[in-house]
C-alpha positions in Angstrom: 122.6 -37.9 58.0 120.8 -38.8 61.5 116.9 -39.8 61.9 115.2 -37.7 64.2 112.5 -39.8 65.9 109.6 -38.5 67.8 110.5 -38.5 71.3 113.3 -36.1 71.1 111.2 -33.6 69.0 109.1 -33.9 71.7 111.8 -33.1 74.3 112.6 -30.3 72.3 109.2 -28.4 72.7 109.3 -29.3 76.0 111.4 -28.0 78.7 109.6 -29.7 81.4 111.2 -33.4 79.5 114.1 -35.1 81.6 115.5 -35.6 78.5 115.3 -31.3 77.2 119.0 -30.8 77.7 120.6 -33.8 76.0 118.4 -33.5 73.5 118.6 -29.8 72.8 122.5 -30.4 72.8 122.6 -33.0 70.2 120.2 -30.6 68.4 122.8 -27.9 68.1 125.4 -30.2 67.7 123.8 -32.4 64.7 121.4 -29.7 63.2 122.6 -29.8 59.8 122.5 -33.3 59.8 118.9 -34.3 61.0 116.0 -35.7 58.8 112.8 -36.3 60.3 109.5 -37.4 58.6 105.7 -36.0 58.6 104.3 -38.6 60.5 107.1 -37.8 63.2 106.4 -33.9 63.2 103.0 -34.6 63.3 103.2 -37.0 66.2 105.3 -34.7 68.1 103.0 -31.4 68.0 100.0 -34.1 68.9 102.3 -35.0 71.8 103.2 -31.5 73.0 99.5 -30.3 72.6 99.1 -32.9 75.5 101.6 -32.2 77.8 102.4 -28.4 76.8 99.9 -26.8 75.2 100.7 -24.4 72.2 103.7 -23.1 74.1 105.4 -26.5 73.5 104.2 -26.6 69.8 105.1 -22.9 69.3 108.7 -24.0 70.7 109.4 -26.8 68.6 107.6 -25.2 65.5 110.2 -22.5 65.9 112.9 -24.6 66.0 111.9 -26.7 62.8 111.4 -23.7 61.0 115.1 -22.0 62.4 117.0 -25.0 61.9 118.0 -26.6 58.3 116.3 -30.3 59.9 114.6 -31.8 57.0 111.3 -33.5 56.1 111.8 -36.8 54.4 109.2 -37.2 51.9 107.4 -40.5 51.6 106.4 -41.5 48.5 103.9 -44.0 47.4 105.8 -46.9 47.2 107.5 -46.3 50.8 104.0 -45.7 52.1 103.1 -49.4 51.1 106.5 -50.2 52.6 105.4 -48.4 55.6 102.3 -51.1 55.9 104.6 -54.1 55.4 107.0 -53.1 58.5 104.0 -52.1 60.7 102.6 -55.6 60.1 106.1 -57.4 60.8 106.2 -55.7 63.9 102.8 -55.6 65.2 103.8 -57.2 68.5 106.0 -54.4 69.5 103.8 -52.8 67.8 105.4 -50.1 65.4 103.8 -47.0 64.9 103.0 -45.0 61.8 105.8 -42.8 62.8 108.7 -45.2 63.3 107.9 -47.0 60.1 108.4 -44.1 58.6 111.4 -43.3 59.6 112.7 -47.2 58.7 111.6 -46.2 55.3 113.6 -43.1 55.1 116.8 -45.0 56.8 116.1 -48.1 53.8 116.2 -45.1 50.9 118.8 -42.7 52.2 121.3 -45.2 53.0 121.6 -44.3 56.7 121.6 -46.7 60.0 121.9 -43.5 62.8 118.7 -42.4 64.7 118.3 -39.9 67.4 115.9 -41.7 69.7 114.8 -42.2 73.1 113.1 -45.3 72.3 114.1 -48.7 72.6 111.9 -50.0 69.8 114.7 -48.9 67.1 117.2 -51.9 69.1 114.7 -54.2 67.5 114.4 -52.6 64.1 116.3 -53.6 60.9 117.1 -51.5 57.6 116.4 -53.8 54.7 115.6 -56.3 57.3 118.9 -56.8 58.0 121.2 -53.9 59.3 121.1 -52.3 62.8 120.2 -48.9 63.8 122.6 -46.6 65.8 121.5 -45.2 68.4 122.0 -41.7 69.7 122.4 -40.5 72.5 
């Protein structure tokens, strides 16, 4: 199982991204594999509103909805969990999105994250075990 942050969603819906190709080739290669949370989708169509419009939204939309990459559902105890890593690494500081997806790598047991963002280096599961990083 791999944790699909936001940025690569992002490059995803949008072709214009330096990063589209890797990304889209990890996508095919990993698709059955990939878990991503709300707060991740929802940052990325924020994102591609921005720098895409609906065409980017429309592209990664599609691709979500083709694809068997998962939602991760948080539940009320990893929402307060959620709080406790934001406020541990307020000097970076973590996002909404990126707790969540420490959350979902603390319950399913996993450590790899498809990421363009060096913020994951820093990040510990359990506060303890290191994130792998792809690509």
């Amino acid at each position: 199982m791999i944790l699909i942050d936001t940025s690569p969603l992002v490059s995803l819906g949008d072709r214009a991204q330096p990063e589209h190709k890797i990304c889209a080739e990890l996508f095919r290669k990993h698709s059955s594999e990939l878990i991503t949370t709300l707060p991740c989708l929802t940052e990325s169509m924020y994102l591609l509103h921005r720098l895409a419009g609906w065409k980017g939204q429309r592209a990664l939309w599609d691709l979500v909805v083709a694809t068997p990459i998962a939602i991760f559902p948080v539940d009320s105890d990893e929402f307060l969990r959620m709080g406790q890593l934001m406020e541990k690494y307020k000097d970076l500081p973590m996002d909404f999105a990126d707790a969540s997806l420490v959350v979902a790598a603390e319950r399913l047991g996993t450590n790899r994250a498809l990421t363009l963002d060096s913020d994951f280096t820093v990040y510990r599961i359990n506060g303890k075990k290191k994130f792998e990083i792809i690509p």
